[in-house]
Every structure is written in C-alpha cells, then in structure tokens.
C-alpha positions as CSV (number, residue, x, y, z in Angstrom):
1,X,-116.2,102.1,88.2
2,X,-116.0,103.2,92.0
3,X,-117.6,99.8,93.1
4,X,-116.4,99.2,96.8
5,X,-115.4,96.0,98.3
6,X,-119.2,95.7,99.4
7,X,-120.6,95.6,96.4
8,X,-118.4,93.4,94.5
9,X,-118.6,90.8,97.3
10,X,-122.0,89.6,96.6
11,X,-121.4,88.7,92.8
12,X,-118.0,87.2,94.0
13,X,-120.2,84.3,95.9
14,X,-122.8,84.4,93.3
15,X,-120.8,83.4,90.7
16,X,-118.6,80.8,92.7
17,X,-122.1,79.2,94.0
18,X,-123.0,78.9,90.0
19,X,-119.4,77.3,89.0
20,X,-120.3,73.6,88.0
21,X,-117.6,70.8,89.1
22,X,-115.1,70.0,86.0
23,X,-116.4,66.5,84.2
24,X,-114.8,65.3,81.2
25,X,-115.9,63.5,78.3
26,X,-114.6,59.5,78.6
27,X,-111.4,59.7,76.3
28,X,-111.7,57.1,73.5
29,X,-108.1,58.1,71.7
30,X,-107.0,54.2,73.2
31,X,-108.9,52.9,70.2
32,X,-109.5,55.5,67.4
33,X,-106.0,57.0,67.6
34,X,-104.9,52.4,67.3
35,X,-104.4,52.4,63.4
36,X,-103.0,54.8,61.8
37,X,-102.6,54.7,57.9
38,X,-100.5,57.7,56.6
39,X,-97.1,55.8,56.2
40,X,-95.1,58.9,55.2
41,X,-92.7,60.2,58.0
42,X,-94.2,61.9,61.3
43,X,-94.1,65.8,60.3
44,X,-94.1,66.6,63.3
45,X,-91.0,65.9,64.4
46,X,-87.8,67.5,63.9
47,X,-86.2,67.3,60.5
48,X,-82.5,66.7,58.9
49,X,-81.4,71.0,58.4
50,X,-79.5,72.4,60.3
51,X,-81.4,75.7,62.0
52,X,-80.0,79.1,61.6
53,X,-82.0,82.2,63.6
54,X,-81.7,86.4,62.8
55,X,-83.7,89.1,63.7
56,X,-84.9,92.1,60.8
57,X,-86.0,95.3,62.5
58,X,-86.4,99.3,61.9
59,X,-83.8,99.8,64.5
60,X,-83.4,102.2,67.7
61,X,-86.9,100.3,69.1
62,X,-87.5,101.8,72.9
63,X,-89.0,98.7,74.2
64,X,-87.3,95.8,72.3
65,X,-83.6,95.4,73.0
66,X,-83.5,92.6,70.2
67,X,-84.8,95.0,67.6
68,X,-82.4,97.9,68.2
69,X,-79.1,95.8,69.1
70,X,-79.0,92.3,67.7
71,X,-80.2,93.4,63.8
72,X,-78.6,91.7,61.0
73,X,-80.7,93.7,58.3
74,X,-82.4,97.1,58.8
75,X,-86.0,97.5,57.5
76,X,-87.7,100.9,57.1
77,X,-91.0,102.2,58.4
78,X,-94.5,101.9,57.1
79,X,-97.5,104.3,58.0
80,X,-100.7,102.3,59.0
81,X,-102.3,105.2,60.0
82,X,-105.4,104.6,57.2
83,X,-105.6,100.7,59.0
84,X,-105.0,101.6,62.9
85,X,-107.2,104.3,63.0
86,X,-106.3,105.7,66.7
87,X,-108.0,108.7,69.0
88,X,-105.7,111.2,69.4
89,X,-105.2,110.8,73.0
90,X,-104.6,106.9,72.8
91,X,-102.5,107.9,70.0
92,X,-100.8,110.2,72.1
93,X,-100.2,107.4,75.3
94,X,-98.7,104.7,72.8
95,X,-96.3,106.9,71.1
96,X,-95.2,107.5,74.8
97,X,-94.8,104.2,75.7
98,X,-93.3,102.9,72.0
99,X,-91.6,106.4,71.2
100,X,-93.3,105.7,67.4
101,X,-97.1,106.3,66.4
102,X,-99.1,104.7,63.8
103,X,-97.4,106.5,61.1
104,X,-94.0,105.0,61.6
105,X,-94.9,101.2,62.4
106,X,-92.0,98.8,62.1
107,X,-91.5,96.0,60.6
108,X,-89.4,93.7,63.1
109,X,-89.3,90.1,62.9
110,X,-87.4,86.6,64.6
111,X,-86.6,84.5,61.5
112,X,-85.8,80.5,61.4
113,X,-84.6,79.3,58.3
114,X,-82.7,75.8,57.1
115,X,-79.1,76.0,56.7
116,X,-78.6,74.9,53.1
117,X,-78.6,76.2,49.1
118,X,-82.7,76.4,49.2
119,X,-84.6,78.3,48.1
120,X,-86.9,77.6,50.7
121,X,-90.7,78.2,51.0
122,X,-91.5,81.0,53.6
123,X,-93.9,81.0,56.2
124,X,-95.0,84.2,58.4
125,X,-97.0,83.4,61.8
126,X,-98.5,86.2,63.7
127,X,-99.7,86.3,67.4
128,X,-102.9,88.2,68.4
129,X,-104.2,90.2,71.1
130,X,-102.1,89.9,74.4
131,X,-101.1,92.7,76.8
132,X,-98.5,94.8,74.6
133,X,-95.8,94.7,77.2
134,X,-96.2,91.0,77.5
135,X,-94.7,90.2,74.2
136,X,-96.2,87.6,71.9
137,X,-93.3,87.0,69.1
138,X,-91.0,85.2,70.9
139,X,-94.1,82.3,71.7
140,X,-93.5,80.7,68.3
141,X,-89.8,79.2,68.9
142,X,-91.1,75.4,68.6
143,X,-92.7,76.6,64.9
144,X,-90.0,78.0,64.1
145,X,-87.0,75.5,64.9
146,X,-89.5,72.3,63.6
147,X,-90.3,73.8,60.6
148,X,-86.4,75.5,59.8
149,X,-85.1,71.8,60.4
150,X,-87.8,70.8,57.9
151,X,-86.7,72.9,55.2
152,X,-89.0,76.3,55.7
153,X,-87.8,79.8,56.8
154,X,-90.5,80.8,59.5
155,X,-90.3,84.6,60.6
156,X,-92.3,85.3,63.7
157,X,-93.8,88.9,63.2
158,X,-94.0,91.5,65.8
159,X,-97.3,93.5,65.9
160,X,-97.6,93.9,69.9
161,X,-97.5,97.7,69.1
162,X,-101.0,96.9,67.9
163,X,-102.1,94.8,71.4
164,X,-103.2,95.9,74.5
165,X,-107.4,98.1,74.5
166,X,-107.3,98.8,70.0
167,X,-110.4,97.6,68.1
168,X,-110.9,97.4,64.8
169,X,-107.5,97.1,64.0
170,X,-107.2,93.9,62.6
171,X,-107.5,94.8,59.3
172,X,-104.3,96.8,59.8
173,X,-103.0,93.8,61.4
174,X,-103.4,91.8,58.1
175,X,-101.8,94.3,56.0
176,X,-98.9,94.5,58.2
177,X,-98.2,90.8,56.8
178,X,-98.3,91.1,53.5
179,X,-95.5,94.8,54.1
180,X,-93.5,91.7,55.8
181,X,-93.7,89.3,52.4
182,X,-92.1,92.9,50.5
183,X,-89.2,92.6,53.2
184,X,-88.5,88.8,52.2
185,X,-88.5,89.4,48.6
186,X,-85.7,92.5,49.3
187,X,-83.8,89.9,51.8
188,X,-84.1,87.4,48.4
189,X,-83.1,89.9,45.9
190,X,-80.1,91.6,46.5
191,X,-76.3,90.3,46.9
192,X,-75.1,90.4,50.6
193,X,-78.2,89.8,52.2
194,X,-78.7,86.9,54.8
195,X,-81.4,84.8,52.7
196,X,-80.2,86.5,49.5
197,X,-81.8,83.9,46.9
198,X,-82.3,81.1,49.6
199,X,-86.1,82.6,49.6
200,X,-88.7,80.5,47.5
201,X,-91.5,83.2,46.3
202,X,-93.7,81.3,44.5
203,X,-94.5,79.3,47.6
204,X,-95.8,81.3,51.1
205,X,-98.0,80.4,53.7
206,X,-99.5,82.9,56.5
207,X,-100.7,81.5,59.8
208,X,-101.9,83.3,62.3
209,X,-103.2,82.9,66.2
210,X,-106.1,84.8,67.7
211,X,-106.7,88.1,65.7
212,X,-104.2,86.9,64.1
213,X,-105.9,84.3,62.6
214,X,-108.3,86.6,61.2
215,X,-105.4,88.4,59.8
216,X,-104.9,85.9,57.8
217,X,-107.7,86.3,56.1
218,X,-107.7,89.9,55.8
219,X,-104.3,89.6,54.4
220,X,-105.0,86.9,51.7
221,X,-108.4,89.1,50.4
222,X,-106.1,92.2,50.6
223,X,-103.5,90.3,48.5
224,X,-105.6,89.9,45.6
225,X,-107.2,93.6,45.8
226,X,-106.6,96.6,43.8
227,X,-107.2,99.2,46.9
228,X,-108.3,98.9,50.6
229,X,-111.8,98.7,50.5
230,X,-112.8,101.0,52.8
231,X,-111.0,104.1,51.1
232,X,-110.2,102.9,47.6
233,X,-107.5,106.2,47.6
234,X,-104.9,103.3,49.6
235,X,-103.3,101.4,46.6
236,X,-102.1,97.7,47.3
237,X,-101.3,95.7,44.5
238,X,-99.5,93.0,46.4
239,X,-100.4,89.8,44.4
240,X,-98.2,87.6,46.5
241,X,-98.1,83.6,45.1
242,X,-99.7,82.6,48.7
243,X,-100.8,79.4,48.5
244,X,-101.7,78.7,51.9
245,X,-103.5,80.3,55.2
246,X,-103.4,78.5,58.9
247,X,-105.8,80.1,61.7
248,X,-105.1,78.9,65.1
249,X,-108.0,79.4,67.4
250,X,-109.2,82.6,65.7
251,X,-111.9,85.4,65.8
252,X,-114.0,86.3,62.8
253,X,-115.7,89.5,61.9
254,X,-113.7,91.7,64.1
255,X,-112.9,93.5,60.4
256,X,-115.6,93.7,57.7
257,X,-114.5,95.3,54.2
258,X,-117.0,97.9,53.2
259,X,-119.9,95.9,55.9
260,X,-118.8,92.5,54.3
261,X,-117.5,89.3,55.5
262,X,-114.3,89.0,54.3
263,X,-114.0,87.3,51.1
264,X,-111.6,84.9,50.5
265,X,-111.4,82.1,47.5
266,X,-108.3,79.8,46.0
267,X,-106.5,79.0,49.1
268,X,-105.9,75.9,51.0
269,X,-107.1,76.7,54.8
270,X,-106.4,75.0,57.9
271,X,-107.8,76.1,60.8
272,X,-107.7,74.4,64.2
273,X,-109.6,75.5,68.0
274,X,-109.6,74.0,71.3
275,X,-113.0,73.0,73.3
276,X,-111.7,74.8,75.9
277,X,-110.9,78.2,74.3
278,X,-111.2,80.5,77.3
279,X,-110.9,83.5,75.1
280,X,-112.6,82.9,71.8
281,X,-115.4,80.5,73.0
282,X,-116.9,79.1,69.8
283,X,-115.2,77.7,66.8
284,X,-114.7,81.3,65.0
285,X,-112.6,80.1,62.5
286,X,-115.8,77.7,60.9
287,X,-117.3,81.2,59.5
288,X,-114.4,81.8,57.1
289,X,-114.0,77.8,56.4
290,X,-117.9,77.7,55.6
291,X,-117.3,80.8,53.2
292,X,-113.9,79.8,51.5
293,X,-114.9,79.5,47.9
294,X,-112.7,77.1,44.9
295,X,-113.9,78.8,41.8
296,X,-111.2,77.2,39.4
297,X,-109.7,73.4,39.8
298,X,-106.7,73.3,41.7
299,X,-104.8,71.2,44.7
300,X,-106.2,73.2,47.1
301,X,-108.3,72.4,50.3
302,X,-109.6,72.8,53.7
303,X,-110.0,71.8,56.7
304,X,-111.1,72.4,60.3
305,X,-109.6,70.4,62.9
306,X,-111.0,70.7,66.4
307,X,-108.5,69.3,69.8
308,X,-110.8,68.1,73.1
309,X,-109.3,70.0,76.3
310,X,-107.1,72.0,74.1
311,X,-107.4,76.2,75.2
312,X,-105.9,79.6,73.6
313,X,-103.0,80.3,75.0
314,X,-101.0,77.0,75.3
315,X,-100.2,77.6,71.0
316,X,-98.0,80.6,72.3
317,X,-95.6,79.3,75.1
318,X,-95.6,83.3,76.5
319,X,-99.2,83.2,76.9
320,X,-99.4,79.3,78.2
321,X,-102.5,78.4,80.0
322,X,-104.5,81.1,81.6
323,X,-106.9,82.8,78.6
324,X,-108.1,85.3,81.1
325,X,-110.7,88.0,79.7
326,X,-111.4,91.4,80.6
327,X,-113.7,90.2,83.2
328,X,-112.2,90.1,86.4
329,X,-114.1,87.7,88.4
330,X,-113.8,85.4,85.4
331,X,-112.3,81.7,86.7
332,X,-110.9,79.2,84.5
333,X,-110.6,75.2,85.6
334,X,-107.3,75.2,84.4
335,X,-107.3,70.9,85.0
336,X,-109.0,70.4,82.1
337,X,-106.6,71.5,79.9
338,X,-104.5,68.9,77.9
339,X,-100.7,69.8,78.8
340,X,-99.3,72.8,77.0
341,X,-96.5,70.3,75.2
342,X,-99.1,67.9,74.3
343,X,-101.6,70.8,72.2
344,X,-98.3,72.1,70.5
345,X,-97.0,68.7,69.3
346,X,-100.9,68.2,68.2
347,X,-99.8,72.2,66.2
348,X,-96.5,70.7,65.4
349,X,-98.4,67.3,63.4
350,X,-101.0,69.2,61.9
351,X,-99.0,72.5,60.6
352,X,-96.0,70.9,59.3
353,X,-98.8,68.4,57.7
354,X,-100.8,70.7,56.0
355,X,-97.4,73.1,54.9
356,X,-95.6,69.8,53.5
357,X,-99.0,69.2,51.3
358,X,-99.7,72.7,50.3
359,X,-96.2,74.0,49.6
360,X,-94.4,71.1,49.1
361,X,-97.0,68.9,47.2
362,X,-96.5,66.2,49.9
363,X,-100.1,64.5,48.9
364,X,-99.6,61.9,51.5
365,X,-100.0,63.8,54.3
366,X,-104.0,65.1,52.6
367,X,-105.5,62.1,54.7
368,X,-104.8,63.3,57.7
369,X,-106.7,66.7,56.9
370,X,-109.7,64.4,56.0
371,X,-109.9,61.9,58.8
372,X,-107.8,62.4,62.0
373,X,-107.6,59.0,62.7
374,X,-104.9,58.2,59.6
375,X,-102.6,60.3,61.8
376,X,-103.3,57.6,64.3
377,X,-100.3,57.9,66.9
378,X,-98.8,60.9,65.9
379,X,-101.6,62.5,67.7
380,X,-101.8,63.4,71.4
381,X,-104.1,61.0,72.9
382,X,-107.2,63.0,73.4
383,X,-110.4,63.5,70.9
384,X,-110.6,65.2,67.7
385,X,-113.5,66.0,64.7
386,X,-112.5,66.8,61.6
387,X,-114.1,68.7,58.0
388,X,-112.6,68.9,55.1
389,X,-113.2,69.9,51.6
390,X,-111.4,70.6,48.4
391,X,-111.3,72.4,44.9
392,X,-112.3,68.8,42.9
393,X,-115.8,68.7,45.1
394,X,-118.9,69.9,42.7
395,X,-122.0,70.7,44.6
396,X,-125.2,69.6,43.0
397,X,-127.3,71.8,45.5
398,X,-125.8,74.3,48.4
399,X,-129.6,75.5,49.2
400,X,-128.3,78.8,48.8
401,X,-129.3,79.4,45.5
402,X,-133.0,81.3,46.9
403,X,-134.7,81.8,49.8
C-alpha cells in the first residue's frame, strides 16, 4: 500500500529476469491413448433426449436479470448467517451491492433436464471463487446440455453472492447445496411443478469446481450429520441418498469441522486437476481422496485423474484461461495450456463416465476410472495418471495403525 511506480519497478524486472522459458514434457498420447478397451458408447458425447432448460430463483434479484424475470418456480430464502460469518462493514458493502445479506441468501439455479417420463437422477455442479460480478453459473452450459441429452437433470447453482474477498465460507458454501437438493424434492413432489415426479431421489450426485470442490465434501459430511459441528444449536438432518461427489481442480482445508479434516466415508469420488492449475497449484483434491474411507461393502469407488497442460479456469467457459491470483505481477504462459474445448471434452469423458457408473450402474465404464488408457481415443491426446480404489479392496497393513 502507497508503493510508487519506483518501487514496484525493480521487482517488475526481477521477477521477468527469473521467468524460465516454457518446455514441455514430449507427448506420448500417439501410443498409449492407440488401444482402447472399454467398448461401451463414448459418454462423452451427446446423447438421444431431447434438452429442456428453466431457471428457479427467490425472485426480485438486483443483479441477476434471469433470476427476477425469467423464473418458472419461485424458491424462498435461507439465512446462512451461522455459515457466512461476515464483519459488519463487509456485511454492510454486499447487501449494498446484492440488496440481500447473509440472512436472506437465495437459492437461484439454471436447470438442464431430459425431455421424457423419467424420473431422472439429479446432479448439482457449483463454481468456486471468482470475482462476484463476473458470474460463474452460467460456465457449466456444456455439463449441462451433455448430461440432459444423456438422461440427467443438471442444475448449475448460483453462490457468486459468496465470491469475491470471503474466507472461511466454504462451509456455508456446502450447505447451500444440500438447501438446493430440498428445492428438487419440492419441484418432484407437488402437481404443477416443472419436474413434478420426473426427479429420481434415490440417485444424486454433487460436483463441484474450485471451493466448490471442497464443497462437495462439506456437503456430503454435512449430509450425514445430526448438527453443524461447529455450533451443535444448527439442526441439519438432511440424509440425502447421494451417491456420488466430483471435485474439479479443488482446494482442501479451507473449512475444518470443529479443527478436523473433513470426514467423509461411503461415497464414490472423482476428482480430477490440471498440471497447470494457476490457482490451486498442487493436486488439493488427493487430501480428501487419500482420507475417503469404505467402511461397509458396496459399488462404490474412487478415483483421481490428473490432465497434462490442463489449468483452472478452462472447466468454466466464463472463467477460460487466465487463473490469475491476487498477486499482481503474477504472469502465466498461457501456451501451455491444452485448448479450453479439448480439457472440457477430457470433463465431458470423464464426468458422464463416472455419473453413468455411479448412478446408473453402467459397470463398463469402471475401467476407465482405473486405467486411462481403456478410454483410449475418447481422450484428448495429451498425458494422464490415474488412482483408483474401491469399497471390495481389504488392506492388510495401512502403517497407520501406530507410530
């Protein structure tokens, strides 16, 4: 703060004289991406339904012309004032610029969904951390319109009013999604509205991007919890049948319940990162795959896919290719990125994939969760590594048992 010219000029040509000349790994997808083995249909491309597309809001938004005039069913208010804890003067600024606080969030949403008799299994995705009048939501259309013609509803959930200078909001952000799940079970429930019985409960996926993807998380711990953890006086009881959670490129431990890393067990996990994440660095998402627990027998699994040249933004098309930080001299070599249509037909392969074998019992898709190279083809041609494990595995050590 009140740095001159002068003085930021000298680390300006310090840091340009350190930047390193882009080099790239030799690409060997020519001959491990030769044979695949999965004979099932490509998920990833476009399937036989018909797409339909609505938006659900609170109505009268300030910011969001789609959320006050183009509703076709009118959701209420929630107070996440326990979850978003705010200082009163940044309290004070938002409700300026959103004309609501945290006491009066809403719950708007974009929703895809199959034209046909269903019901359908629902999926919710969730963008993360973005400059709040930039908005996120709408960067999900390709999700959305794959996954509708596939036989899914996808509703793309707005939380920008929770972007843009918060911390330690995320757990708020995860129990935002699981206040959406309670609007698809009223939009499945009563005569007259638009996915009145079309909506398939018992099977629900939440995938999320950025702190999103720890939301994810948060939300499927929260699902299964009796009260918030961190002031047992905030009831949930939720108990949502999610089956599945997908991270894309995600942060861990921005939330800890009660000091703890967030415990989650009996889901199937996907989560995938780019090498070169300009935002979150490292492969976040590994902390909660290493600590995902199986405690009973079951179909589920996980797995962590990492994408060569792949970066942050290019999963959101608003966002695209620049994952600038806070930093302002930060510089990004922006020709090392794969193309942006290329990383999300890599998301389009790998999250219809892992929905058609978690919600749909689709077990011939499992392989490519276990060894990219089955996928063969239906993989942009750049490198890949793979984990996996399941809920059949028994561990005859873990060397976690002492010290």
């Amino acid at each position: 703060a009140g740095c001159g010219l002068a003085a930021v000029l000298p680390m300006l040509l310090a840091f340009g004289a350190c930047t390193q000349p882009l080099t790239l790994a030799p690409n060997d997808a020519a001959t491990v991406l030769a044979h695949r083995t999965i004979t099932a249909p490509n998920p990833g491309e476009k399937g036989p339904m018909g797409v339909r597309h609505f938006y659900y809001g609170t109505g009268g938004d300030k910011r969001r012309a789609e959320y006050r005039d183009s509703l076709t069913y009118k959701t209420r208010t929630v107070d996440a004032s326990p979850f978003a804890k705010m200082p009163p003067a940044v309290a004070k600024s938002r409700k300026k610029y959103w004309g609501f606080d945290n006491t009066k969030f809403p719950l708007n949403a974009r929703v895809w969904y199959p034209v046909g008799e269903g019901p359908f299994p629902v999926v919710l995705v969730v963008h993360g951390n973005h400059s709040m009048e930039d908005f996120s939501d709408p960067g999900y259309q390709w999700l959305g319109e794959l996954l509708a013609s596939r036989g899914f509803i996808l509703a793309s959930i707005d939380e920008n009013f929770l972007n843009g200078g918060l911390s330690g909001e995320n757990d708020a952000r995860g129990w935002m999604l699981l206040k959406h799940l309670e609007v698809f079970r009223a939009l499945n429930d009563s005569v007259g509205k638009p996915l009145f019985h079309k909506v398939d409960m018992s099977r629900i996926a939440l995938m999320g991007h950025s702190r999103g993807g720890e939301a994810v998380g948060i939300a499927g711990a929260f699902n299964r919890l009796p009260f918030y953890p961190d002031d047992a006086s905030q009831k949930f009881g939720f108990n949502f049948n999610i089956k599945a959670l997908v991270a894309i490129a995600p942060v861990d431990g921005q939330y800890r319940p009660a000091d703890q890393p967030t415990p989650v067990s009996d889901y199937s996990y996907l989560v995938i990162h780019g090498s070169h994440d300009g935002d979150v660095s490292t492969f976040s998402g590994l902390s909660l795959y290493n600590r995902l627990r199986f405690t009973k027998p079951s179909a589920d699994f996980k797995s962590a896919i990492w994408m060569y040249r792949a970066n942050h933004g290019q999963w959101n098309t608003v966002w695209n290719n620049r994952d600038r930080g806070s930093f302002s001299v930060r510089s990004l070599t922006l020709d090392a990125l794969i193309p942006g249509e290329q990383q999300r037909q890599f998301g389009r392969v790998v999250i219809s994939g892992f929905l058609e074998a978690t919600l749909n019992g689709k077990d011939e898709y499992r392989a490519l969760f276990r060894d990219h190279r089955s996928a063969g083809d239906w993989l942009p041609p750049t490198m890949y590594l793979t984990r996996y494990g399941d809920a059949n595995a028994h561990y005859l050590a873990t060397f976690d048992e002492d010290v």
